[in-house]
BAFINU-403700 format. One line per 3 residues: number of its first residue (from 1); their letters; for each residue x, y, z of C-alpha. Coordinates in nm, 2 decimals, decimal comma, padded with zeros to 4 digits. Example, Ala and Ser with C-alpha at 12.3 -4.5 7.8 and 13.67 -1.06 7.14 Angstrom:
1) AS) 01,23 -00,45 00,78 ~ 01,37 -00,11 00,71
***
This chain:
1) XXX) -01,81 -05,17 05,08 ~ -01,64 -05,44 05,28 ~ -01,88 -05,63 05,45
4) XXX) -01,81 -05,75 05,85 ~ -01,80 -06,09 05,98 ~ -01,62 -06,40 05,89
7) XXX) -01,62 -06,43 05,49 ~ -01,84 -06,65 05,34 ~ -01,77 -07,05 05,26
10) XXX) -01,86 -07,31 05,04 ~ -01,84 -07,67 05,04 ~ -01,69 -07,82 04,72
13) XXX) -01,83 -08,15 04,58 ~ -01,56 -08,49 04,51 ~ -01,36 -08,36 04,20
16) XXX) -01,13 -08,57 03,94 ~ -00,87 -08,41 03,75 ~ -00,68 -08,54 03,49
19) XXX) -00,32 -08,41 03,47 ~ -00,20 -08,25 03,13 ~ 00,13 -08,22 02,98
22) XXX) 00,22 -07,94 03,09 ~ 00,11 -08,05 03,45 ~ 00,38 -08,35 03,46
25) XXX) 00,70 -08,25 03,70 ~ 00,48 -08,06 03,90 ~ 00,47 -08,14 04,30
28) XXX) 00,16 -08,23 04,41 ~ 00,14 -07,99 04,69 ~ 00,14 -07,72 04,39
31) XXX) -00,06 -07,88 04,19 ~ -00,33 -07,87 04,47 ~ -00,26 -07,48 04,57
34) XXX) -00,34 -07,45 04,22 ~ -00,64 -07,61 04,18 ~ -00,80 -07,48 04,55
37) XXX) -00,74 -07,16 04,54 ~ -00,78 -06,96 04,83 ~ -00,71 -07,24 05,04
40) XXX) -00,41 -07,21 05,31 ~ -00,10 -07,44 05,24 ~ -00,15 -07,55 05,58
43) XXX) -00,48 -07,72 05,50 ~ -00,33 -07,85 05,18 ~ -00,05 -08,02 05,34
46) XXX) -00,32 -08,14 05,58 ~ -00,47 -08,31 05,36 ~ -00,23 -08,50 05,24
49) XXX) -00,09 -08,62 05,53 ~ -00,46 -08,73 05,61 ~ -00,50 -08,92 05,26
52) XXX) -00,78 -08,75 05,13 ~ -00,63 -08,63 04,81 ~ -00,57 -08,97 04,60
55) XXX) -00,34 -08,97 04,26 ~ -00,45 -09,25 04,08 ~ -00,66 -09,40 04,41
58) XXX) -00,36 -09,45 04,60 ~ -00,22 -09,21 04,86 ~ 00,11 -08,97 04,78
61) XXX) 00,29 -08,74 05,01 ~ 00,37 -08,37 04,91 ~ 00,67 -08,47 04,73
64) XXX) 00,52 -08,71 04,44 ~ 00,55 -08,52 04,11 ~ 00,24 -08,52 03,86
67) XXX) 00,30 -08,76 03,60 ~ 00,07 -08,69 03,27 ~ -00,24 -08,86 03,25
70) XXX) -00,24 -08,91 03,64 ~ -00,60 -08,89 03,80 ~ -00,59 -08,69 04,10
73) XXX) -00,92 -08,67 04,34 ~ -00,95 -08,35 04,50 ~ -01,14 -08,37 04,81
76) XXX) -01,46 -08,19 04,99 ~ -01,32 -07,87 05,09 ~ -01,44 -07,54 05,19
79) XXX) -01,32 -07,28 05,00 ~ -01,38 -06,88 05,11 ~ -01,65 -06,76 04,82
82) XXX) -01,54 -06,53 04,57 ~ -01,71 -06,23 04,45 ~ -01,88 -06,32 04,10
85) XXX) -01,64 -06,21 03,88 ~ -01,63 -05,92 03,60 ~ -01,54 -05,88 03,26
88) XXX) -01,25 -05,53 03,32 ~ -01,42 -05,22 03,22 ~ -01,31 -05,05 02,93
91) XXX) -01,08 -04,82 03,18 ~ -00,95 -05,07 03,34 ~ -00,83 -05,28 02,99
94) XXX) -00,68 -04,96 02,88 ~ -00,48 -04,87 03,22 ~ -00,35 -05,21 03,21
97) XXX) -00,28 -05,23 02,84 ~ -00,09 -04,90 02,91 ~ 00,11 -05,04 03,16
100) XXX) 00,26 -05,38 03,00 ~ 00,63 -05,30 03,02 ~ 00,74 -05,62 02,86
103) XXX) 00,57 -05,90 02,71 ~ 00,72 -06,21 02,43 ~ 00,60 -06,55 02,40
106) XXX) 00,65 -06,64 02,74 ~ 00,62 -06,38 02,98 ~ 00,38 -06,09 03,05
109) XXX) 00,52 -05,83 03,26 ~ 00,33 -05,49 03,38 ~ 00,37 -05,19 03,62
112) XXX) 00,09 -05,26 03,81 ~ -00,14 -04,95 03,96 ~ -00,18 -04,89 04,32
115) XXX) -00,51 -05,03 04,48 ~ -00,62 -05,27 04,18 ~ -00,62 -05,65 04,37
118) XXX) -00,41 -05,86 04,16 ~ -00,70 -06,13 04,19 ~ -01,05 -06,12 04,24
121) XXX) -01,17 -06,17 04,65 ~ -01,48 -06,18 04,85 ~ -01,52 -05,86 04,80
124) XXX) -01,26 -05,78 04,43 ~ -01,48 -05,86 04,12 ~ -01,23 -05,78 03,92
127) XXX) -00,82 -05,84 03,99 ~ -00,52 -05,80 03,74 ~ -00,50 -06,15 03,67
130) XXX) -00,86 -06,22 03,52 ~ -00,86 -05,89 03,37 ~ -00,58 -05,98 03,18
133) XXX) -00,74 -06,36 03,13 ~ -01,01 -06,19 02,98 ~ -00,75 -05,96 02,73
136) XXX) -00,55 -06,25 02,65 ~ -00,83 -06,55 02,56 ~ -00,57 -06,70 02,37
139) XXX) -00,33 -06,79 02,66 ~ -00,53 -07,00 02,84 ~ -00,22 -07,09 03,15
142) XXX) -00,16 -06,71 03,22 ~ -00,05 -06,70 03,60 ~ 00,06 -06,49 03,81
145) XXX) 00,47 -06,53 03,85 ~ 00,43 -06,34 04,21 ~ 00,19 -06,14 04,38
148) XXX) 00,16 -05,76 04,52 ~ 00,01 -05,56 04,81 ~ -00,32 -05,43 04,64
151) XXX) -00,16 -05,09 04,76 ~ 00,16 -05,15 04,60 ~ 00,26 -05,05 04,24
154) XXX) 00,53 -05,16 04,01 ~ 00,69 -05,49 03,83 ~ 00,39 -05,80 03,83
157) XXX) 00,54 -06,10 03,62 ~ 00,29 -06,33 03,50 ~ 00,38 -06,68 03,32
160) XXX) 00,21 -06,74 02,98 ~ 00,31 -07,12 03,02 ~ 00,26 -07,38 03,34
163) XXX) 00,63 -07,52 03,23 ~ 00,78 -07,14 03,23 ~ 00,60 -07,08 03,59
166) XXX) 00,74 -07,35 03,72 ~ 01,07 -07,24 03,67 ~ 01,03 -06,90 03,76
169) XXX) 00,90 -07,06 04,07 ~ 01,22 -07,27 04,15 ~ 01,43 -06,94 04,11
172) XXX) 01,19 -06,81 04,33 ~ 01,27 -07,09 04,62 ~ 01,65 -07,04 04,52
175) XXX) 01,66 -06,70 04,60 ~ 01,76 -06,64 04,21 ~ 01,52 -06,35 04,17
178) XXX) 01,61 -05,99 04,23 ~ 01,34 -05,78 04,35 ~ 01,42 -05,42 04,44
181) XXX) 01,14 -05,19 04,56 ~ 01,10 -04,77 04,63 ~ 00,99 -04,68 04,98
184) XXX) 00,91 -04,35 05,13 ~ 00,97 -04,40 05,50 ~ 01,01 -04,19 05,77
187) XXX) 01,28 -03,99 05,94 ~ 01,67 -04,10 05,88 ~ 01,78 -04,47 05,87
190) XXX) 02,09 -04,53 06,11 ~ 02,35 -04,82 05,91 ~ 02,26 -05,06 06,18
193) XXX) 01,89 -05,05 06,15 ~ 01,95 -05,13 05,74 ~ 01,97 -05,48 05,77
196) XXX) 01,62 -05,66 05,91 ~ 01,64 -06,04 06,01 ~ 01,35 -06,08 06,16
199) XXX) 01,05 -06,39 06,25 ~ 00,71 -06,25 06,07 ~ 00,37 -06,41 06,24
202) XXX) 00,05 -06,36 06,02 ~ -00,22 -06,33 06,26 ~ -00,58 -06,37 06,16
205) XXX) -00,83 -06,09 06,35 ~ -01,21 -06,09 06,33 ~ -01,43 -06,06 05,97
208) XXX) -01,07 -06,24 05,84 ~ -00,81 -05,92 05,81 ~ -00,50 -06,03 05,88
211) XXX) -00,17 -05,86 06,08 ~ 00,16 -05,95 06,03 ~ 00,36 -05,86 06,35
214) XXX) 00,73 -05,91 06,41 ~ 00,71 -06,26 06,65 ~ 01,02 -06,50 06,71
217) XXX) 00,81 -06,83 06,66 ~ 00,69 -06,71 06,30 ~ 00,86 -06,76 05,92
220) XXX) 01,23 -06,65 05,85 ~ 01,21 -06,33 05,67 ~ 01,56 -06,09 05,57
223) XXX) 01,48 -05,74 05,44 ~ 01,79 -05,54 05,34 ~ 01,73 -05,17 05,31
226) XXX) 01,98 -04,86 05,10 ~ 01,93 -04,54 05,14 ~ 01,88 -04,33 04,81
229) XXX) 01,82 -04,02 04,89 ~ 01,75 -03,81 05,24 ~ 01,46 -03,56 05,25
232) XXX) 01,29 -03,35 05,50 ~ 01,15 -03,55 05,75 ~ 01,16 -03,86 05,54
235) XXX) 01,41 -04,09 05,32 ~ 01,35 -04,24 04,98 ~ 01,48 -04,60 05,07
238) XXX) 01,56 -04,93 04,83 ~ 01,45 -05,22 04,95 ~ 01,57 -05,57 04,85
241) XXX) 01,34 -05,88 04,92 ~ 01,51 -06,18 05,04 ~ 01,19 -06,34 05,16
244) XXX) 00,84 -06,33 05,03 ~ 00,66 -06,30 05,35 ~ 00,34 -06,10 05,33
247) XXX) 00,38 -05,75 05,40 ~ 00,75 -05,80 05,49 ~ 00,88 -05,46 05,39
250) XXX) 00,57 -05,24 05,56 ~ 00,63 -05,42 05,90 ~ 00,98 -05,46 05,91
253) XXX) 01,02 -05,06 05,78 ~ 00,77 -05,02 06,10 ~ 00,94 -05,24 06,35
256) XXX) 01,28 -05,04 06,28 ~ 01,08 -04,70 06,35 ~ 01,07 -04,57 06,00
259) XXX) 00,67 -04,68 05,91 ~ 00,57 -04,63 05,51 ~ 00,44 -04,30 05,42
262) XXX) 00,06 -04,37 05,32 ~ 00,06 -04,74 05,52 ~ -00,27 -04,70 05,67
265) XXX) -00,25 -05,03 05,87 ~ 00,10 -04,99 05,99 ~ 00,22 -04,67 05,93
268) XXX) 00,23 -04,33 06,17 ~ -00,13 -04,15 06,19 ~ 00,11 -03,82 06,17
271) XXX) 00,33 -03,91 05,89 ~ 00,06 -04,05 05,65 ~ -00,12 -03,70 05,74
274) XXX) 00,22 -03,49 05,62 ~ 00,23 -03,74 05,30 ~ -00,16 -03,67 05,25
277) XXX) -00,06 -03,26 05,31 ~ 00,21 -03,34 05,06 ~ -00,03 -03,43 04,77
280) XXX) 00,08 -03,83 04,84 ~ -00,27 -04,04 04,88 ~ -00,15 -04,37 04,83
283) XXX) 00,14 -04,60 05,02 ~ 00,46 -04,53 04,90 ~ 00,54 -04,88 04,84
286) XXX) 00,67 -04,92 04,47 ~ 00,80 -05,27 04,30 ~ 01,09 -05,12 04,12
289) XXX) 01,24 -05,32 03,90 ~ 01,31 -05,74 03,90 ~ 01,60 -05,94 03,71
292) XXX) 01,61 -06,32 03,69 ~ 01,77 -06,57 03,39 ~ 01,54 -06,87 03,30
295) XXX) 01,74 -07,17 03,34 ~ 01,63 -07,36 03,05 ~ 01,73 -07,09 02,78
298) XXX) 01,93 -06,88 02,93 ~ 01,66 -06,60 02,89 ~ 01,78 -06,30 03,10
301) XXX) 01,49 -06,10 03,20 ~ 01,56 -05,76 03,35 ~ 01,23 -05,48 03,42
304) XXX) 01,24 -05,13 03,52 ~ 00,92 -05,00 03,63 ~ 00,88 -04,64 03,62
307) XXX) 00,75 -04,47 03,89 ~ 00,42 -04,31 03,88 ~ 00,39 -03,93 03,82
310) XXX) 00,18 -03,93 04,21 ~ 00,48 -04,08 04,35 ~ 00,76 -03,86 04,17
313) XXX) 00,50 -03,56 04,30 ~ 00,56 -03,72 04,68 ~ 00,97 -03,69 04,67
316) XXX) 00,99 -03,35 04,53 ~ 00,73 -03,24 04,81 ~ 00,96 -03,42 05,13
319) XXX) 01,23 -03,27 04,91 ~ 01,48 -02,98 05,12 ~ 01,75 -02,80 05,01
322) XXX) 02,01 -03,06 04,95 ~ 02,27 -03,04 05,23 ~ 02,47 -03,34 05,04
325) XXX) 02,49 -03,50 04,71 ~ 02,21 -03,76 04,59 ~ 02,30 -04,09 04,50
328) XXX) 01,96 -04,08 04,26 ~ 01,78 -03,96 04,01 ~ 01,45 -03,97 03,99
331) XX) 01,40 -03,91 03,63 ~ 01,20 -04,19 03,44
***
């Protein structure tokens, strides 16, 4: 059970860290979101500007790059406490195990299950991230490439080396990573409601949940949608990412008038009840598939996730006789 309130804090002692190897090239901003995690980049860059985080005693802005052997003090902060966490259950190593769709020396890559946190919270024990920690003991720099909606199912990369995450990263920034997703959304998508340039403002509300509305003074974010297939009452959609902006697709889907079937926290009370009468207990929100080459080799990385059998069970039950030809198949 979630508690209410404000979640709970922490103050951290004066830390040292020594940077390693595979540290040096890094930018100190991401070197600090890395080490106080949890911590809003706001508050990092704050304290930056403010001096408190010293590299070597002296002060650095947010562009100095780590340099191996650098000494870098981190600060008093306070930090949101985490729930202790938990070695994975047996159930839970085996669903992820079962789900790793591609894995060689440098990347991890799985097809993430709907309503596992991909980290552990105030209130997660146990995320995808140190369950797999706690599977892998001999890759001690697993990260997490990206993240996921805890609702949202489908390709998670995760970096077995800092140097390889890094990379990824940049490609990230570049807008050199493909990300296409699966929505079930409802009613029928007009052409000029496909393309969604619009401002996203993350608003913090009491016991620290957090909305993201449409708002002209917030971040950039582009959402391109395709429809894939028309159904009664509802159209599978694919959705490419041009932005990272936390739940980007769910509110932009909702801001055009076609909410996420299952979206309890912006979706259409009468929808989600037709998905639920459907069979469909879960958003509709699916990480299809992601492509990216990795500069340094020349690595081309391409995953397919399937979807999951509950999902494939929600088309067929929106699905009408077919009044014109599909452009998809939903086979796996």
């Amino acid at each position: 059970m979630v508690e209410s309130g404000k979640p709970q804090t922490s103050k951290t002692s004066v830390r040292y860290r020594v940077a390693r190897a595979d540290d040096a090239g890094q930018r100190i901003d991401n070197f600090l979101i890395g080490q106080l995690r949890g911590m809003p980049k706001s508050r990092v860059y704050r304290l930056l500007r403010k001096g408190e985080v010293r590299v070597n005693k002296k002060r650095v802005s947010a562009f100095y790059r780590i340099k191996e052997g650098d000494s870098v003090r981190l600060p008093p902060v306070y930090l949101e406490e985490k729930a202790a966490a938990a070695p994975p259950s047996e159930t839970t190593a085996n669903l992820l195990t079962s789900r790793i769709l591609y894995e060689d020396d440098l990347f991890l890559i799985i097809n993430k299950p709907s309503g596992m946190s991909v980290h552990v919270g105030s209130t997660v024990r146990v995320g995808v991230i140190e369950a797999l920690r706690h599977l892998y003991p001999f890759c001690p720099d697993l990260e997490l490439v990206h993240r996921l909606d805890s609702e949202t199912s489908g390709c998670l990369v995760l970096a077995k080396k800092k140097r390889v995450l890094r990379e990824v990263h940049a490609l990230l920034r570049e807008g050199k990573v493909t990300k296409l997703y699966w929505a079930l959304t409802q009613g029928k998508w007009k052409d000029s409601e496909l393309r969604v340039d619009l401002p996203l403002h993350k608003d913090y509300r009491e016991g620290g949940k957090h909305v993201v509305e449409v708002d002209r003074h917030g971040k950039t974010a582009l959402t391109v949608f395709r429809s894939l297939k028309y159904l009664d009452q509802a159209s599978l959609m694919e959705v490419r990412l041009y932005t990272g902006r936390t739940h980007q697709i769910r509110v932009h889907a909702k801001h055009q008038g076609h909410p996420i079937a299952g979206d309890t926290r912006y979706g259409d009370a009468a929808f989600n009840k037709l998905a639920r009468q459907s069979g469909l207990k879960r958003l509709f929100l699916h990480a299809r598939s992601i492509e990216f080459t990795l500069p340094s080799s020349g690595q081309q990385v391409k995953i397919l996730a399937p979807l999951d059998p509950e999902l494939e069970a929600g088309i067929k039950a929106f699905e009408k006789k077919p009044s014109a030809p599909s452009v998809l198949s939903t086979s796996r």
